[in-house]
C-alpha positions in Angstrom: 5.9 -17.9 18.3 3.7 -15.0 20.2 5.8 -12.8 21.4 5.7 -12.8 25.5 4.9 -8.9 25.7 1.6 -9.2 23.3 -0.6 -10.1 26.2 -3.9 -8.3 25.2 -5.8 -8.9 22.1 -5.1 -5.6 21.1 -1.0 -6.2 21.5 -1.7 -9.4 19.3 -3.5 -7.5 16.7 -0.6 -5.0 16.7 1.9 -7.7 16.7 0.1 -9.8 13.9 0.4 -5.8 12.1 3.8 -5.6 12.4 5.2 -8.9 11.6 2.6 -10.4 9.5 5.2 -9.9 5.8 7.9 -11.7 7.5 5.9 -14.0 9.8 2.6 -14.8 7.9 2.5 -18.0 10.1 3.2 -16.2 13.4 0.7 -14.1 12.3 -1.9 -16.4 12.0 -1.4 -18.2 15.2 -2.0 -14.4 16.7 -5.3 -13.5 14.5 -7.4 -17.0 15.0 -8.0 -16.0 18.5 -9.1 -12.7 18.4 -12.3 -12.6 16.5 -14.4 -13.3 19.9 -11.5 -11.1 22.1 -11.6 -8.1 20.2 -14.2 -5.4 20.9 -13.4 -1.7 19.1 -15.3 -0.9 15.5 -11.5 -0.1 14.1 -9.5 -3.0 15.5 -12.0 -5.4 13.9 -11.6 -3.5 10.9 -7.9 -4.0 11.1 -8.2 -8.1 11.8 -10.5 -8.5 8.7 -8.3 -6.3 6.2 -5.2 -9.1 7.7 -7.5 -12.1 7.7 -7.9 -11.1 3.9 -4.1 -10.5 3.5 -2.3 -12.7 5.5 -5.0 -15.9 5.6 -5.9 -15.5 1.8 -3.4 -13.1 0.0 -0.3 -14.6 2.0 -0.8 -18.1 3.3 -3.8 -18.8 0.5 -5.8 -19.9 3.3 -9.3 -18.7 2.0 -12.2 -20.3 3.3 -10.0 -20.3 6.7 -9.6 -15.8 5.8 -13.8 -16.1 4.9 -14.2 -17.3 8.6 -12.1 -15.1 10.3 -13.3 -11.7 8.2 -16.7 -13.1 8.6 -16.7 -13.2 12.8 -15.0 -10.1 12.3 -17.5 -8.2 10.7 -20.3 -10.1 12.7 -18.5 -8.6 15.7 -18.5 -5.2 14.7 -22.2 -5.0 14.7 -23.1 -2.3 12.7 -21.7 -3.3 9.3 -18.6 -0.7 8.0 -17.7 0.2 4.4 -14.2 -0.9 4.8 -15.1 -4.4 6.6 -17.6 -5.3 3.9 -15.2 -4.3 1.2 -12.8 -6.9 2.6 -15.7 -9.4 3.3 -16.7 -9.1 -0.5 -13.1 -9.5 -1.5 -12.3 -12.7 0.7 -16.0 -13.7 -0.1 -14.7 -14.0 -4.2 -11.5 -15.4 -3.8 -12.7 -18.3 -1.6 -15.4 -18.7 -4.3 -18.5 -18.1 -1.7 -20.8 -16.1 -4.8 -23.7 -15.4 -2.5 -21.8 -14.1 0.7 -19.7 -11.9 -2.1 -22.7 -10.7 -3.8 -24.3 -9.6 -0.2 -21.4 -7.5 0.5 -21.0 -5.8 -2.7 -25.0 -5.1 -2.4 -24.5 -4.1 1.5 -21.4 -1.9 1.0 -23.8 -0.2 -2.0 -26.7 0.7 0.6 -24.1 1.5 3.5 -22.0 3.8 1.3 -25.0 5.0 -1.1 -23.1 4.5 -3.9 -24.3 2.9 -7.3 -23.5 -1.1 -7.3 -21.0 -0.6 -9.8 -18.7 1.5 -8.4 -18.9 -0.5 -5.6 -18.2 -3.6 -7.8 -15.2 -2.1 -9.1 -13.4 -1.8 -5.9 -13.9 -5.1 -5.2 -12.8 -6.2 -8.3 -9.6 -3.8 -7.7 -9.3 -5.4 -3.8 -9.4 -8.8 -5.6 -6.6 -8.2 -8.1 -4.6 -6.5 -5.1 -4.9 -9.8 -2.9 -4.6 -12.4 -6.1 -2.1 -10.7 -7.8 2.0 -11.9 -7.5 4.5 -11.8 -9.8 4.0 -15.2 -11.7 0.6 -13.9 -12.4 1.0 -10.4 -13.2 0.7 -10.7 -16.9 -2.5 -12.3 -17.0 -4.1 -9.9 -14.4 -2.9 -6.8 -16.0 -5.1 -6.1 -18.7 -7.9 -6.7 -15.9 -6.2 -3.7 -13.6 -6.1 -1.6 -16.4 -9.5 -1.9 -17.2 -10.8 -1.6 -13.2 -8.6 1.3 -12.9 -9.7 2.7 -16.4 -13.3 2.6 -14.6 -12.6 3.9 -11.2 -11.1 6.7 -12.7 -13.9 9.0 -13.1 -15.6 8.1 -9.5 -15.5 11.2 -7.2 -18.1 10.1 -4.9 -18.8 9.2 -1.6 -16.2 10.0 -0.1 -15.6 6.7 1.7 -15.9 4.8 -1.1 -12.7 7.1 -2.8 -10.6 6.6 0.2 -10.8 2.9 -0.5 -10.1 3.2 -4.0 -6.8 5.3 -3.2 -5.9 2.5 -0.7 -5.8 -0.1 -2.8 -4.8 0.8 -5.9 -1.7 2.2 -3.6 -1.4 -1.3 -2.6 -1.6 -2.9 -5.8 1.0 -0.4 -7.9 3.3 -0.8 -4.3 3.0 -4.0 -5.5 4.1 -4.0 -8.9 6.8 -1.5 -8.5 8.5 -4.0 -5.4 8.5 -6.7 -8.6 9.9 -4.7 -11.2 11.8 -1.6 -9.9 12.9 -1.1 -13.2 9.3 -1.2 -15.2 8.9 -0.5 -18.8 6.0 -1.3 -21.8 2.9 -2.5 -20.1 3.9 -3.0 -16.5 4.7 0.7 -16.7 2.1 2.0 -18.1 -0.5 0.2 -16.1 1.8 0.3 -12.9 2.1 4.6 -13.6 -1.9 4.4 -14.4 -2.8 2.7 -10.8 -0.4 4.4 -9.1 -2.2 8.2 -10.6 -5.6 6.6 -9.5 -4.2 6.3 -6.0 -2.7 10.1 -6.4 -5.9 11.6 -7.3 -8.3 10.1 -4.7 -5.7 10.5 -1.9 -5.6 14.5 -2.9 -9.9 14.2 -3.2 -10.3 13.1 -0.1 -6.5 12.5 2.0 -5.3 14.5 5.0 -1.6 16.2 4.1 0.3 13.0 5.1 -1.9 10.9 2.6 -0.9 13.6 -0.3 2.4 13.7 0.8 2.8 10.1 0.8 1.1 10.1 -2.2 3.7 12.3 -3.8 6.7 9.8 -2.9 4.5 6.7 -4.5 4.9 8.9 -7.7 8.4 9.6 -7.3 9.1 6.4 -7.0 7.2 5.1 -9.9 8.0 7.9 -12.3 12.0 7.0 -11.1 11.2 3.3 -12.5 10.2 4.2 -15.5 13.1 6.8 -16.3 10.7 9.9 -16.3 13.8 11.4 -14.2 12.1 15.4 -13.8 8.4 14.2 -13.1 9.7 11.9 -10.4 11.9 15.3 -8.7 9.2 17.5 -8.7 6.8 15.1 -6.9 9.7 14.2 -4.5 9.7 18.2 -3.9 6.2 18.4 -3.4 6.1 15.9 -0.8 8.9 17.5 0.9 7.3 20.8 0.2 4.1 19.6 2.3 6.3 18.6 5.4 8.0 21.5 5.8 4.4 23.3 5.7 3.0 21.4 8.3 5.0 19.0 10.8 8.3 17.3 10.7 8.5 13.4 9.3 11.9 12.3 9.6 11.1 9.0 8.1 9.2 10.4 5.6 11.8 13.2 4.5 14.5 10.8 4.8 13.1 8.4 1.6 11.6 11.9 -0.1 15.1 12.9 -0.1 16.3 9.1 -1.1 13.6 9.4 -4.0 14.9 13.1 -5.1 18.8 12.0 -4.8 18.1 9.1 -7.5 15.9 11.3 -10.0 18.6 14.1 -9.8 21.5 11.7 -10.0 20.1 9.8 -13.1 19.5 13.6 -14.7 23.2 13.7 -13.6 22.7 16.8 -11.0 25.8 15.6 -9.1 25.4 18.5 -6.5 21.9 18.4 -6.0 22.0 14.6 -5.4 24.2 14.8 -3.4 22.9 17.2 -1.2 19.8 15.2 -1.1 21.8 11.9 0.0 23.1 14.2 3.2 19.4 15.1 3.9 18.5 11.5 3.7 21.6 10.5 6.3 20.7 13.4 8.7 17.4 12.4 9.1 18.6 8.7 9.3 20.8 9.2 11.9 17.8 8.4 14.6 16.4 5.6 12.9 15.7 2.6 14.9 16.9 -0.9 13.6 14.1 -1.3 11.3 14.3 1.9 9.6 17.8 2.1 9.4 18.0 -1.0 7.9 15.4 0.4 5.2 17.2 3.3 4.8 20.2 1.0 3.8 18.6 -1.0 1.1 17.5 1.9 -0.2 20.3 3.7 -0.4 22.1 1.0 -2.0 19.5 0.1 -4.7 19.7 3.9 -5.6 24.2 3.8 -5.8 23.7 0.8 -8.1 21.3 2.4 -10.2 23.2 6.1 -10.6 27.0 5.5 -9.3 29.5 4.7 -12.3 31.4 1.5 -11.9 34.6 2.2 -9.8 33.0 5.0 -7.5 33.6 5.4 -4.0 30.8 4.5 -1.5 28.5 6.7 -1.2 29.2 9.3 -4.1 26.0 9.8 -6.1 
């Protein structure tokens, strides 16, 4: 169902943005539309990236995602890196070779980048939108390997911003399956998420290496490497106090620091964190408060001893 205040393309598309994890349907009734209604270089952008995820990654809709990215990008005129990085993607997974092999070779010229560093974020953008967690085992080697590659890329500039997006997306990914990650899975989870780190601090503002900061506390948490996972927690909370207050941000910092400390059983220090994390939460809306919740939880049943109160660390 649209929702009545999304009366604009441009409330659609932020609507479709929103709700498009809990609503991938709702979310496509809003996006088919919008390719002829929308007008602005970055909101195009934004309606291919969600026909790729929602139509293809989601719904496994792809020719139907191939359409939509495909008026997208047409509609943007001058052709963007991250449009035709998302065209190539939806291009391969709807099994169109020649529209996927005139991306790759379009995003090369536009970014001026050698074809195969532009071939391995695509390949890296495929795994991210193919990937779930019944198929996980099969495409891991594959990440591995693309991330093994995209490792010692450090230009353009454009072209490492979209590496650090999506292989943030794809360890995100991994880590929401298997909070508790070991062998494998960890290592190549850990190895993705330390690509994402390292372009994000090439080429990030200070919210993209703070942010990048808490994707390493929270993997180095899942795989029991307890101090690592504090001192990036500190770091990221380190870079806010530097610059410009987050609550939300500080709040799951602080979440990330109280579990590291609690498993190196620092029963002060995670506590203190925990009444950081509920100070900041305190003017959460709905949504956030309900994240904060979860969180909170899943960190109490990971460090609390059976038999302890709520809310002790």
């Amino acid at each position: 169902m649209i929702p009545p205040e999304a009366t604009t393309p441009e409330a659609r598309l932020a609507e479709a943005v929103r709700s498009h994890d809990d609503d991938p349907w709702g979310a496509r009734a809003l996006l088919m539309p919008l390719p002829g209604q929308l007008t602005e270089p970055d909101d195009l952008a934004r309606l291919a990236w969600l026909a790729v995820h929602v139509l293809g990654g989601l719904l496994k809709r792809w020719p139907e995602a191939l359409a939509i990215c495909g008026q997208a990008v047409a509609a943007a005129g001058a052709p963007r890196a991250d449009m035709l990085r998302s065209l190539a993607a939806c291009a391969t997974l709807a099994g169109d070779a020649l529209e996927a092999a005139k991306a790759e070779q379009d995003l090369a010229a536009i970014l001026g980048a050698p074809t195969a560093d532009c071939a391995v974020l695509i390949r890296l953008a495929v795994i991210e939108q193919d990937l779930g967690k019944d198929k996980l085992d099969r495409w891991l080697p594959l990440l591995d390997a693309a991330a093994a590659r995209a490792e010692p890329i450090e230009r353009p500039a454009e072209l490492v911003r979209l590496l650090a997006i999506t292989a943030n997306n794809s360890a995100s990914l991994i880590l929401e399956w298997h909070p508790a990650a070991s062998g494998e899975t960890a290592r190549v989870m850990e190895r993705v998420a330390r690509l994402s780190f390292r372009c994000w601090h090439a080429v990030g503002t200070w919210v993209q290496h703070e942010r990048a900061h808490y994707l390493m506390a929270l993997v180095l948490n899942a795989t029991g490497q307890w101090p690592a996972a504090a001192e990036h927690a500190r770091s990221g909370l380190a870079l806010i106090r530097a610059h410009e207050p987050q609550p939300i941000d500080s709040c799951f910092h602080q979440l990330a620091l109280a579990r590291a400390l609690g498993a190196l059983v620092d029963t002060a220090g995670s506590a203190a964190a925990l009444a950081e994390a509920a100070a900041s939460a305190a003017g959460f809306d709905d949504y956030w408060q309900a994240e904060y919740r979860k969180t909170l939880a899943a960190i109490q049943a990971a460090v609390m001893p059976p038999g302890s109160p709520p809310g002790s660390p």
